[in-house]
Backbone as CSV, one residue per row, in Angstrom:
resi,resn,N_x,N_y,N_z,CA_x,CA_y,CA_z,C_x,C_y,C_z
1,UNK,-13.429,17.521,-10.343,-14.046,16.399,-11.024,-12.999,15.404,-11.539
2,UNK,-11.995,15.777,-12.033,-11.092,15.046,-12.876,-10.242,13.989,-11.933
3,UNK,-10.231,14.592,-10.058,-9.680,14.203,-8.931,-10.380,12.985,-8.546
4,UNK,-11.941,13.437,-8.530,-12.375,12.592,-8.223,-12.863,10.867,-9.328
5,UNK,-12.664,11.452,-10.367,-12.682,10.581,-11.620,-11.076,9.319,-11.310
6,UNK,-10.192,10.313,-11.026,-9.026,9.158,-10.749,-9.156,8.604,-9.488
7,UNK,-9.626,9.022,-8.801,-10.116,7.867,-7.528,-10.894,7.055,-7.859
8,UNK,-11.784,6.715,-8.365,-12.979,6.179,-8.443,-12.265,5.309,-9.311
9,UNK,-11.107,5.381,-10.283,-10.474,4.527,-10.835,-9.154,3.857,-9.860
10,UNK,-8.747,4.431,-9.268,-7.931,3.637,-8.248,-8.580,2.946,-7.299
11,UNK,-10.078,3.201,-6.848,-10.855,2.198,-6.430,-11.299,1.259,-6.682
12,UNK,-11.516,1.269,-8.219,-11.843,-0.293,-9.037,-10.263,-0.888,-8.885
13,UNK,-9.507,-0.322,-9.334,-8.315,-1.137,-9.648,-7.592,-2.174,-8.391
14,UNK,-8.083,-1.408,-7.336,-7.004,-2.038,-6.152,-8.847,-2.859,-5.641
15,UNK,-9.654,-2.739,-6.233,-10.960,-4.238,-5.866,-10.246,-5.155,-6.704
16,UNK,-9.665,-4.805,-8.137,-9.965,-6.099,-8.687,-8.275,-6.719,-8.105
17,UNK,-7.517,-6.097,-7.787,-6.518,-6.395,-6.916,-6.770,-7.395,-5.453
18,UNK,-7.468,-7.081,-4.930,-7.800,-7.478,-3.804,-8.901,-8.085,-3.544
19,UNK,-10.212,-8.262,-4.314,-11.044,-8.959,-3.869,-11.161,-9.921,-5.286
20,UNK,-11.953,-10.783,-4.664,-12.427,-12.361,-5.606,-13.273,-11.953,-6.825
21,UNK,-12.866,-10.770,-7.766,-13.314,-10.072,-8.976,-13.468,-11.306,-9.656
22,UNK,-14.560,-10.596,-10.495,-14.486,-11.391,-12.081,-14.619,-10.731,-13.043
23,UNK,-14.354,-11.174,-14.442,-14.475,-10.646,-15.437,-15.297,-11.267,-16.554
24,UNK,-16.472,-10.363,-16.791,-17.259,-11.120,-17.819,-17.391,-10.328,-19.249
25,UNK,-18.012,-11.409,-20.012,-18.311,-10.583,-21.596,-19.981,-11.187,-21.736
26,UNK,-20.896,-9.631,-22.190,-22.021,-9.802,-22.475,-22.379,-9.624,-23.696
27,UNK,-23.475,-10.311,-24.588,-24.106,-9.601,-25.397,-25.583,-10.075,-25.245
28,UNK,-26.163,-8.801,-25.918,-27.182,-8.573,-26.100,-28.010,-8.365,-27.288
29,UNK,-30.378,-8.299,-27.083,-30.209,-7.727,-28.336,-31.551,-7.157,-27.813
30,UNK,-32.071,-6.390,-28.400,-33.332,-5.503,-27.818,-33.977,-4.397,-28.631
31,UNK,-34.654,-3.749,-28.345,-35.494,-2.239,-28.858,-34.884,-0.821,-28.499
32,UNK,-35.200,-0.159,-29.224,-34.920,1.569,-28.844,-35.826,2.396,-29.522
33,UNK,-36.290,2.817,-29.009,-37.546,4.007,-29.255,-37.229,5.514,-28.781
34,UNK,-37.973,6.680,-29.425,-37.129,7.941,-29.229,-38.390,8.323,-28.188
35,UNK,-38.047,8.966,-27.011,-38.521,10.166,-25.588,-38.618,11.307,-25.994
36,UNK,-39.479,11.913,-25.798,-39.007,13.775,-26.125,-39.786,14.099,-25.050
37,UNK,-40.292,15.885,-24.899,-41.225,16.285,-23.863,-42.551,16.437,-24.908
38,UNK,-43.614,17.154,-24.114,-45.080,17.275,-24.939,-45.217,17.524,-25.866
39,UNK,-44.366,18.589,-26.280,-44.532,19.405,-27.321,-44.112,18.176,-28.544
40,UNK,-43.198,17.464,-28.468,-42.985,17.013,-29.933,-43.995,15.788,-30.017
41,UNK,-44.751,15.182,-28.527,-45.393,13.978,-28.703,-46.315,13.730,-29.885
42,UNK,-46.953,14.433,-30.768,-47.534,14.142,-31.503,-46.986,13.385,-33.084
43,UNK,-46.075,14.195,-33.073,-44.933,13.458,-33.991,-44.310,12.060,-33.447
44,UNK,-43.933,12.059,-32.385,-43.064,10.545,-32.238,-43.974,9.983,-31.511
45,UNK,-45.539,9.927,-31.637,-46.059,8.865,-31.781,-46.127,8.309,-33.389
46,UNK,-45.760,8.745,-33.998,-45.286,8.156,-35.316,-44.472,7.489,-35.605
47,UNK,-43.545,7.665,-34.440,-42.345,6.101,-34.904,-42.116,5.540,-34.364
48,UNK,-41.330,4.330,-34.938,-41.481,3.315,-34.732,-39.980,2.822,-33.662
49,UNK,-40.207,1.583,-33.111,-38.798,0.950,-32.253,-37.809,0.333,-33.668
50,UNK,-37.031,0.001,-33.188,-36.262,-0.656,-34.228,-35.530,-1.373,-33.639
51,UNK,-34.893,-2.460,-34.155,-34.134,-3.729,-32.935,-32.779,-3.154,-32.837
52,UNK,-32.150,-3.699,-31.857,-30.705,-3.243,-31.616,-29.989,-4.776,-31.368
53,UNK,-28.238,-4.171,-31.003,-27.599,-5.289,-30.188,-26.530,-4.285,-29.819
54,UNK,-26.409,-5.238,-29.048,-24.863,-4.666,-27.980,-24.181,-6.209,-27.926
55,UNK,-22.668,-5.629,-27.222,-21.798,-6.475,-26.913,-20.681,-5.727,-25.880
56,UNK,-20.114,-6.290,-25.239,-19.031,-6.008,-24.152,-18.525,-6.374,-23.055
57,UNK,-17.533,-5.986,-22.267,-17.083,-6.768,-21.085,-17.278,-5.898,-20.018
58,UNK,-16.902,-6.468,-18.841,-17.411,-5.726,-17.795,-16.581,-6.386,-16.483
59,UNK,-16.458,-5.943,-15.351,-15.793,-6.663,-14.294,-16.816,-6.174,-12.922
60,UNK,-16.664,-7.345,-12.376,-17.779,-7.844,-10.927,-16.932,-7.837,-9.821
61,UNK,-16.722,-6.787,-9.116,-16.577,-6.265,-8.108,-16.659,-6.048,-6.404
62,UNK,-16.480,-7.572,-6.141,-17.777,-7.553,-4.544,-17.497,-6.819,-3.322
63,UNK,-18.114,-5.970,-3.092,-18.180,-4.408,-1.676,-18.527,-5.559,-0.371
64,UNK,-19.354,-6.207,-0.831,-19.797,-7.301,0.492,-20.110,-8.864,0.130
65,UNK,-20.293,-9.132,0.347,-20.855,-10.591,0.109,-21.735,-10.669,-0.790
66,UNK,-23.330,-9.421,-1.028,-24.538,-9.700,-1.615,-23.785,-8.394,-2.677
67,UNK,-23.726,-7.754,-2.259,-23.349,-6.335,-3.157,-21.821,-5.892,-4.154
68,UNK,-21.934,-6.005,-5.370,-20.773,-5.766,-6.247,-20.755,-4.582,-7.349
69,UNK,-19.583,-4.116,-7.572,-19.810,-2.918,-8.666,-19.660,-3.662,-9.516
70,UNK,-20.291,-3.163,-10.791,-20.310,-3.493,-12.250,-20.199,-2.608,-13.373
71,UNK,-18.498,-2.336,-12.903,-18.274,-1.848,-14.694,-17.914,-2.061,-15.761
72,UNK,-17.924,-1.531,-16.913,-17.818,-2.083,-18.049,-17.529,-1.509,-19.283
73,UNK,-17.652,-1.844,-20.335,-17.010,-0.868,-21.475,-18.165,-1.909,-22.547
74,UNK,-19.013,-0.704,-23.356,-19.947,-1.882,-24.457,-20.073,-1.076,-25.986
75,UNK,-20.241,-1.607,-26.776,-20.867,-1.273,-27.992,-21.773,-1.059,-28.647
76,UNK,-22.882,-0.722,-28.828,-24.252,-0.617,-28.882,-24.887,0.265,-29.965
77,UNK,-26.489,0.203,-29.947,-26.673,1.571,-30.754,-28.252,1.910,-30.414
78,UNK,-28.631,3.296,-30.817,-29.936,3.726,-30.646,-30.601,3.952,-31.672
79,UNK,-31.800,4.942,-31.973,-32.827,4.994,-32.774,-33.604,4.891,-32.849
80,UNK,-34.665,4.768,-34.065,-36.009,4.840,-34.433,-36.330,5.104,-35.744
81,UNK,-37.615,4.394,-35.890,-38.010,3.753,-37.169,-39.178,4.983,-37.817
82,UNK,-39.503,5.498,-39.165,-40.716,6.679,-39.414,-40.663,6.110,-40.439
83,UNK,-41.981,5.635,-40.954,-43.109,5.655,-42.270,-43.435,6.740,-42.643
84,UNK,-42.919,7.202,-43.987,-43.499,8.646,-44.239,-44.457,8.624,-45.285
85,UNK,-45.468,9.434,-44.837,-47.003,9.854,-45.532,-46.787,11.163,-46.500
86,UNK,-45.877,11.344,-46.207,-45.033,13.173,-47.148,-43.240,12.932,-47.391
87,UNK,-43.399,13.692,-48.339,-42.175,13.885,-48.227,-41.163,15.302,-47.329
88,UNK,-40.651,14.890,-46.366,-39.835,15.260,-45.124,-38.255,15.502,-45.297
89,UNK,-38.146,15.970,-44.377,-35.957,16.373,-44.339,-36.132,16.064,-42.382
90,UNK,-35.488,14.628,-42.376,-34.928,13.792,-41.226,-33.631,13.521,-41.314
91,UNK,-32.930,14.757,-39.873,-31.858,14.973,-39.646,-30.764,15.819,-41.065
92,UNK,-31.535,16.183,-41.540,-30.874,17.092,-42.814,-31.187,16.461,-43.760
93,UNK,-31.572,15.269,-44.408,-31.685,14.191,-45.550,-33.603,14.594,-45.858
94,UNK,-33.501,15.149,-47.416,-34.908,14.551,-47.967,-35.426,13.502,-48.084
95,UNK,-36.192,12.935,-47.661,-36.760,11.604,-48.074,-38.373,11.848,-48.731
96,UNK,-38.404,10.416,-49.740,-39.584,10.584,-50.740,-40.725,9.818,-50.048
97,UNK,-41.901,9.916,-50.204,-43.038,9.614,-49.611,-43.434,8.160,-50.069
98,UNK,-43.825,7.692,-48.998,-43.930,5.844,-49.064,-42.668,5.571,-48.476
99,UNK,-41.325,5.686,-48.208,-40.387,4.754,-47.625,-40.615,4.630,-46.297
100,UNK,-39.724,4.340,-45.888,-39.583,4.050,-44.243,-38.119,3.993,-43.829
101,UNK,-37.736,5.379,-43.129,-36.607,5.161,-42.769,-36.477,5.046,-41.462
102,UNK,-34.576,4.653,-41.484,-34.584,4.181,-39.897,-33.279,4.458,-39.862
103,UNK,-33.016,5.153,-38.315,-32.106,5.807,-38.000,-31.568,5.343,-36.970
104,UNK,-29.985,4.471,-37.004,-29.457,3.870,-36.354,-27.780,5.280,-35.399
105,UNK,-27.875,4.974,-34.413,-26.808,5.935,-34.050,-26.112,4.881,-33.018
106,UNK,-24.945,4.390,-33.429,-23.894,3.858,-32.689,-23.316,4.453,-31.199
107,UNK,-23.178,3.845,-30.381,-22.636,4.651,-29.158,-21.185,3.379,-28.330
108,UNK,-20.570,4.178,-27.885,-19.511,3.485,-26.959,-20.079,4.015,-25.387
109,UNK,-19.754,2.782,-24.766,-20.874,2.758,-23.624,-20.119,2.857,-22.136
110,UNK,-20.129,3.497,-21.067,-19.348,2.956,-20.071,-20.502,2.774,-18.826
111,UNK,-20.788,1.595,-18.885,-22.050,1.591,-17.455,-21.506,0.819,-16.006
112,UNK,-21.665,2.333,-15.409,-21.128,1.506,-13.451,-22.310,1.418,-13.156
113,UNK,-22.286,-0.119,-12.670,-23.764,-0.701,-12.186,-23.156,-1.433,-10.823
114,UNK,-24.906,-0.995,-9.849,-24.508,-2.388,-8.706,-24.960,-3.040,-8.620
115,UNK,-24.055,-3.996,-8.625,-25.308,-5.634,-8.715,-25.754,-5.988,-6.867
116,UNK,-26.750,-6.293,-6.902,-27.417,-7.101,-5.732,-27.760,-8.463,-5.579
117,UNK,-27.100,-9.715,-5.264,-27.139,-10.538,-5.388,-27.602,-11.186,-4.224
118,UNK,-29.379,-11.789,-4.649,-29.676,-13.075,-3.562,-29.299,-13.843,-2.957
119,UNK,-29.260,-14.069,-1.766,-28.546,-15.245,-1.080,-29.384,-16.420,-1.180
120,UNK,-29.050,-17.441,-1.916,-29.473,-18.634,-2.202,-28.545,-19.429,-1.873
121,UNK,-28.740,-21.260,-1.497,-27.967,-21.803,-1.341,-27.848,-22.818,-2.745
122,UNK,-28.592,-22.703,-3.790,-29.027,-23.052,-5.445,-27.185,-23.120,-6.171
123,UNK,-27.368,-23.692,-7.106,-25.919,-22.604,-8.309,-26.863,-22.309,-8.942
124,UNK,-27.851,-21.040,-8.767,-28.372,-20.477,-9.162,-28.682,-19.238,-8.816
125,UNK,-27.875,-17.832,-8.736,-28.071,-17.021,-7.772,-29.083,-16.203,-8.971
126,UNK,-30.087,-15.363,-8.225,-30.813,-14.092,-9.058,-29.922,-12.973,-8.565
127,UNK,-30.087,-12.009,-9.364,-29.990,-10.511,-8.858,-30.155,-9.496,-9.208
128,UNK,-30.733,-7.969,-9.461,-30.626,-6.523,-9.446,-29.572,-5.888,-9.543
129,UNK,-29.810,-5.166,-10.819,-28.590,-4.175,-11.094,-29.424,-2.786,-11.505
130,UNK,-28.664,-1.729,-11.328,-29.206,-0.466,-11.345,-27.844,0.560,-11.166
131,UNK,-28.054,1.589,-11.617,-26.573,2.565,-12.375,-26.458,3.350,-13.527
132,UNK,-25.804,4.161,-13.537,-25.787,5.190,-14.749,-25.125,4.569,-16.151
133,UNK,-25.095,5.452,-16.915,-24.250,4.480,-17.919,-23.858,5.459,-18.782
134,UNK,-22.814,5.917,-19.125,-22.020,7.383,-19.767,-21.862,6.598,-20.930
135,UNK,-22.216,7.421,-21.981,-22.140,6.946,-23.020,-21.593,8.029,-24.839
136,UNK,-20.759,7.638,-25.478,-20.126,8.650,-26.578,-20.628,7.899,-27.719
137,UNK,-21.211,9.067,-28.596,-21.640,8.692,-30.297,-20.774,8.838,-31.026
138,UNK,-20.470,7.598,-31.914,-19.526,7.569,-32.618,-19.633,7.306,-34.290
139,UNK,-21.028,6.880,-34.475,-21.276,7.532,-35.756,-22.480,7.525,-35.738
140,UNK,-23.093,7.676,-37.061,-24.595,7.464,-37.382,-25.039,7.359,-38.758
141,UNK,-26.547,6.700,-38.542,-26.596,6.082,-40.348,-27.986,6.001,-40.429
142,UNK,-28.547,6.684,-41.717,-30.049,6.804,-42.130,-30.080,5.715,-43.320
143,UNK,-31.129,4.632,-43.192,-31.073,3.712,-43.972,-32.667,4.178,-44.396
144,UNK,-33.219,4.140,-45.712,-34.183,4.619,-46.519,-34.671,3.173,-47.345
145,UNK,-35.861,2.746,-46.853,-35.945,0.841,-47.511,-37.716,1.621,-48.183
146,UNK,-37.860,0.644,-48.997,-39.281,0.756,-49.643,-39.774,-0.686,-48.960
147,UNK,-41.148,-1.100,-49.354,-41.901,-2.169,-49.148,-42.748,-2.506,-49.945
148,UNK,-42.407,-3.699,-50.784,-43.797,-4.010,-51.773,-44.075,-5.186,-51.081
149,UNK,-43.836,-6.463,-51.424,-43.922,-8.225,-51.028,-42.737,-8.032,-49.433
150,UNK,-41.501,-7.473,-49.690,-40.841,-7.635,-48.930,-40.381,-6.180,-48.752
151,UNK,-39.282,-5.976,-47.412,-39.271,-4.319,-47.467,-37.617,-4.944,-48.299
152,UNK,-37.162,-3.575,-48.948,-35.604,-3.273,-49.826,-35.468,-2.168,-49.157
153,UNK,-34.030,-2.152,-48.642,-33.078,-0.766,-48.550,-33.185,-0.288,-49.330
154,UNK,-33.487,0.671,-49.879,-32.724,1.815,-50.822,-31.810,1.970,-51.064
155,UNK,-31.027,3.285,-50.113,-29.641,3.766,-49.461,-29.690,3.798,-48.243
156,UNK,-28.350,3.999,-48.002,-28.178,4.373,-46.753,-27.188,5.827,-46.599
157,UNK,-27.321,6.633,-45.988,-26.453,7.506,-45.737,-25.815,8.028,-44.017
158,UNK,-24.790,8.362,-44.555,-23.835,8.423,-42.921,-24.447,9.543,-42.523
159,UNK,-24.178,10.016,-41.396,-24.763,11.163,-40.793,-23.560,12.026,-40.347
160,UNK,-23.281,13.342,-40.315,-22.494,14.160,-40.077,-23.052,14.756,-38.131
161,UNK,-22.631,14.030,-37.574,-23.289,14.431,-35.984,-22.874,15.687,-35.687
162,UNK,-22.136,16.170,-36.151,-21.432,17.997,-35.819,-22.741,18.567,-36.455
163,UNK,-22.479,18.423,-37.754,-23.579,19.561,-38.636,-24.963,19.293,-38.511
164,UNK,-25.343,18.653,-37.585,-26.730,18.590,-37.162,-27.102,18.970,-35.966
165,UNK,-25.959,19.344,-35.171,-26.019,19.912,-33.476,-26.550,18.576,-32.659
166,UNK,-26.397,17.158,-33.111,-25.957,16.454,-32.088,-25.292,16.582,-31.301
167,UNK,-25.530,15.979,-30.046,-24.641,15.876,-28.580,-24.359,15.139,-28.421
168,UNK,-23.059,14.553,-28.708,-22.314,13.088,-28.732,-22.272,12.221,-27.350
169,UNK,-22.204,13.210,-26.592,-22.196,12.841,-25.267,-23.606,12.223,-24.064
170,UNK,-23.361,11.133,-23.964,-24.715,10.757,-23.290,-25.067,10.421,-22.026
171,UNK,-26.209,10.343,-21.057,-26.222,9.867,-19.609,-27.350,9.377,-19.821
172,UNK,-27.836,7.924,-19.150,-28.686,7.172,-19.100,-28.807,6.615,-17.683
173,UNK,-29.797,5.868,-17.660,-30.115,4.679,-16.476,-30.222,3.384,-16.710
174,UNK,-30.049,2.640,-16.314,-30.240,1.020,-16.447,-30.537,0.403,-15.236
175,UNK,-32.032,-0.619,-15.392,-32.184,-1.144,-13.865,-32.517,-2.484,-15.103
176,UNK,-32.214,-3.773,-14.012,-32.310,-4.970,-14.447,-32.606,-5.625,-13.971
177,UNK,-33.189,-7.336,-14.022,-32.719,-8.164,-13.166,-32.502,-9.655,-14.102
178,UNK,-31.817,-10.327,-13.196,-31.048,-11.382,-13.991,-30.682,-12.586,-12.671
179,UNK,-29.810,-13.608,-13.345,-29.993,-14.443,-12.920,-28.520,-15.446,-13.260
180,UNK,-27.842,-15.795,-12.079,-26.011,-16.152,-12.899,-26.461,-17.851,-12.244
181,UNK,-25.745,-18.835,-13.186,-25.499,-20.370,-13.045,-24.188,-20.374,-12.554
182,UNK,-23.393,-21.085,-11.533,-22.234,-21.625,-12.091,-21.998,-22.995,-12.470
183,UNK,-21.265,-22.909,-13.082,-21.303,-23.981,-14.490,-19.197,-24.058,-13.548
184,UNK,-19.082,-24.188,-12.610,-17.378,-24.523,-12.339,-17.337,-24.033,-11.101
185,UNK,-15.661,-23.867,-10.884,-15.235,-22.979,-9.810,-14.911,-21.451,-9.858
186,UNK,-14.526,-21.405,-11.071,-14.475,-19.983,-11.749,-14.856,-19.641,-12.181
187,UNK,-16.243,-20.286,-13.759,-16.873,-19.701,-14.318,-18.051,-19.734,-13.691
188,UNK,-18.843,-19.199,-14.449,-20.461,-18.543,-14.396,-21.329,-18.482,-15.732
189,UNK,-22.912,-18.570,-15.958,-23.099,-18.195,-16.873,-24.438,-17.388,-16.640
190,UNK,-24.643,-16.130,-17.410,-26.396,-15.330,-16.735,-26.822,-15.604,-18.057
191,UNK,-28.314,-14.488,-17.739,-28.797,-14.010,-18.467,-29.629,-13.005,-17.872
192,UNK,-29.801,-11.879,-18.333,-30.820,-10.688,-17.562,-31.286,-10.075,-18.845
193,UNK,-32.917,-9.108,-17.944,-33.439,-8.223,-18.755,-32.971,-6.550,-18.196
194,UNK,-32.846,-5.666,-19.285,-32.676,-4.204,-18.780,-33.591,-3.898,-19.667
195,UNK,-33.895,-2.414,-18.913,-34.634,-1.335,-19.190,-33.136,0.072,-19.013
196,UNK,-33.608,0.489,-19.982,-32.346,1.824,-20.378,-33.279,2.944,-20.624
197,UNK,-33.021,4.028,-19.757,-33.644,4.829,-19.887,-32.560,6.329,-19.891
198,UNK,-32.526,7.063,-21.337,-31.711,8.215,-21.647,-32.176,9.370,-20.739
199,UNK,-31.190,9.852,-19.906,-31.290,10.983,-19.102,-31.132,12.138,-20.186
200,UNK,-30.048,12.361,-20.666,-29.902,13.533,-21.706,-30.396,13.394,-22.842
201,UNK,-31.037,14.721,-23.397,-31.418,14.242,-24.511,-31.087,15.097,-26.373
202,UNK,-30.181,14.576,-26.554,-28.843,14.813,-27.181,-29.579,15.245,-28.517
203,UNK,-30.574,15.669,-29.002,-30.651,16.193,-30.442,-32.090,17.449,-30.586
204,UNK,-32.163,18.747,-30.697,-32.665,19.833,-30.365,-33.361,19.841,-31.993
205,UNK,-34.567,19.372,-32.175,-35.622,19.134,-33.355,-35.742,20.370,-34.108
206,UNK,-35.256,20.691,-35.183,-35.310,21.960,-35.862,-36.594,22.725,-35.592
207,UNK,-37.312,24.147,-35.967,-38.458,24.456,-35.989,-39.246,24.235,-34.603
208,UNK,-39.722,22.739,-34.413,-40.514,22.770,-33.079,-39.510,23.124,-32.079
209,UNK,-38.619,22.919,-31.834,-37.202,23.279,-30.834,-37.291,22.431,-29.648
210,UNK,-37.727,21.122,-30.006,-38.237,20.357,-28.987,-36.474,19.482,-28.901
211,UNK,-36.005,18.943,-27.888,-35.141,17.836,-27.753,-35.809,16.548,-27.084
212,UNK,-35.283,15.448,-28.142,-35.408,14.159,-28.139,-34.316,13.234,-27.692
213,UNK,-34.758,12.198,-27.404,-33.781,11.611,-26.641,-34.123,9.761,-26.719
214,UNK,-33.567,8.533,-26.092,-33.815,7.285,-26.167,-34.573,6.315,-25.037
215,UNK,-35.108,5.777,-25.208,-35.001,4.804,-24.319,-35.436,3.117,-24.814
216,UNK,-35.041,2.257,-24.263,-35.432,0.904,-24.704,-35.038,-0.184,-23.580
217,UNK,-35.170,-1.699,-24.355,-35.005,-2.925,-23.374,-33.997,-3.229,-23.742
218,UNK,-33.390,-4.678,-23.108,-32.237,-5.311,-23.840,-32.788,-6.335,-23.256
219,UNK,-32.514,-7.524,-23.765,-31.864,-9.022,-23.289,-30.919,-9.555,-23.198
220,UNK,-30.060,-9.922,-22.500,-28.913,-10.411,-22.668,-28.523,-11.397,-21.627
221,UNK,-27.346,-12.322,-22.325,-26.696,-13.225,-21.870,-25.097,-13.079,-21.655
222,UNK,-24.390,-14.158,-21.076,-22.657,-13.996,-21.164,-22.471,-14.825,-20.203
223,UNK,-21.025,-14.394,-19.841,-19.747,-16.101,-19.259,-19.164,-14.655,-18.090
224,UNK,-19.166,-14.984,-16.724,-18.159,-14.968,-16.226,-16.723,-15.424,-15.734
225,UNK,-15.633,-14.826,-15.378,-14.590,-15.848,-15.175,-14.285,-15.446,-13.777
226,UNK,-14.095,-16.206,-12.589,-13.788,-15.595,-11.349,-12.209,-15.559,-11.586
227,UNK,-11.185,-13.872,-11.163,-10.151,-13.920,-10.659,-9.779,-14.421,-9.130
228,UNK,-8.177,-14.832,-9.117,-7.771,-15.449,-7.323,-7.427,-13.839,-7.221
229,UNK,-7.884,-13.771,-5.883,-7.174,-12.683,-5.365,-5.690,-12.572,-5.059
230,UNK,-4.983,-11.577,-5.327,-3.371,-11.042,-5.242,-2.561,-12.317,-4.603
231,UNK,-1.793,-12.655,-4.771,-0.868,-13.762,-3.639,-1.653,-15.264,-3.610
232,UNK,-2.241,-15.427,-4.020,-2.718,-16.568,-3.857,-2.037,-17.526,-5.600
C-alpha cells in the first residue's frame, strides 16, 4: 500500500510537470446531516442539518483533453443539530432540557476527484466530478444555545475524540457538477454543486451500538490559474 501511495504521488507530480496543470483555490458553504443504519433511525430523525463551510486548494490535472484529476487538500467540518425534550448525555456531555445543541467536528480533507469536462466551443465549459475524499478529524465542539426571541449560546465545550471512541479517520464520496468561465489566458473562474456522501462511519452510539456517520451538500465557488508546461 505505502508503494503504491508513492506512485500515485509521483504520478501527480510529473502531470503537473508535464501537462498544462492548474492550480485552484475553492470555497464553499453548505449542510451536514448525520446517516446511521435502521436501528438508530428513529432517533436521528430528530436532528437537525446544521450549515457548514469549507475552503482549499486543489490542482487540475488533464489525462486527455475532456478528462482531468482533481486533487486537493481542504478544511471543512461535519455534524448535526438536536432539540432536546429531556435531559440527555451527547457524546459524554449532560445537557438540560429545552436547549438545542449542535455538534460541529472539524476535518482536514484530501479529495482525488475526476473532472469531466464538456466540449463546448462557449468560455463557458460545464463539467462532472466524482471521487473519494480521505479525510482526518482534528477537533470537535458541542455548542449548547437556548431560544427565547432569539436563539443564545450557552457554552460551548471541546470534545475529547479519543475518550469517546471516535474514528478520526474518514472515507467519503463526492459527485458534482459545475461549470468554469475563463475570465484570461490563464485564469478561470467556477462554481459547482456537491453532494458528499460518508462511506465510514466513524462514531459507535453508546447502548443502541448503532454507528453513525455524515452526509451533506456544498456550494461552491473559486479562481483557477493555468501552469506553462516544463521548458516553455
Amino acid at each position: 500500500m505505502k508503494a503504491q501511495l508513492l506512485a500515485l504521488f509521483a504520478l501527480l507530480g510529473s502531470g503537473l510537470l508535464t501537462a498544462q496543470a492548474q492550480w485552484g483555490f475553492r470555497a464553499g458553504a453548505g449542510q451536514s446531516e448525520v446517516r446511521s443504519g435502521d436501528i438508530f433511525d428513529p432517533v436521528t430523525d430528530r436532528l437537525d442539518a446544521i450549515g457548514t463551510t469549507s475552503f482549499g486548494a486543489f490542482a487540475e490535472i488533464p489525462v486527455t483533453p475532456f478528462i482531468s484529476l482533481r486533487p486537493g487538500l481542504e478544511y471543512g467540518s461535519r455534524g448535526s443539530s438536536l432539540g432536546l425534550t429531556e435531559k440527555v448525555e451527547v457524546y459524554g456531555v449532560e445537557l438540560p432540557i429545552g436547549a438545542r445543541v449542535k455538534t460541529r467536528i472539524s476535518y482536514l480533507d484530501a479529495p482525488l476527484l475526476v473532472q469531466l469536462t464538456l466540449p463546448t466551443e462557449s468560455a463557458v465549459q460545464p463539467y462532472a466530478l466524482l471521487g473519494p475524499r480521505f479525510g482526518y478529524a482534528t477537533s470537535a465542539k458541542l455548542t449548547t444555545a437556548a431560544r427565547a426571541v432569539i436563539e443564545m449560546n450557552l457554552y460551548s465545550t471541546d470534545l475529547d475524540l479519543e475518550s469517546i471512541g471516535y474514528e478520526r479517520f474518514h472515507v467519503g464520496l463526492i459527485g458534482g457538477l459545475g461549470a468554469k468561465a475563463r475570465v484570461g489566458e490563464s485564469v478561470g473562474l467556477f462554481v459547482e454543486a456537491r453532494y458528499e456522501h460518508g462511506l465510514s462511519q466513524p462514531y459507535d452510539v453508546p447502548v443502541i451500538r448503532d454507528k453513525v456517520g455524515f452526509r451533506g451538500w456544498n456550494l461552491g465557488a473559486g479562481v483557477t490559474f493555468a501552469l506553462s508546461p516544463a521548458g516553455r
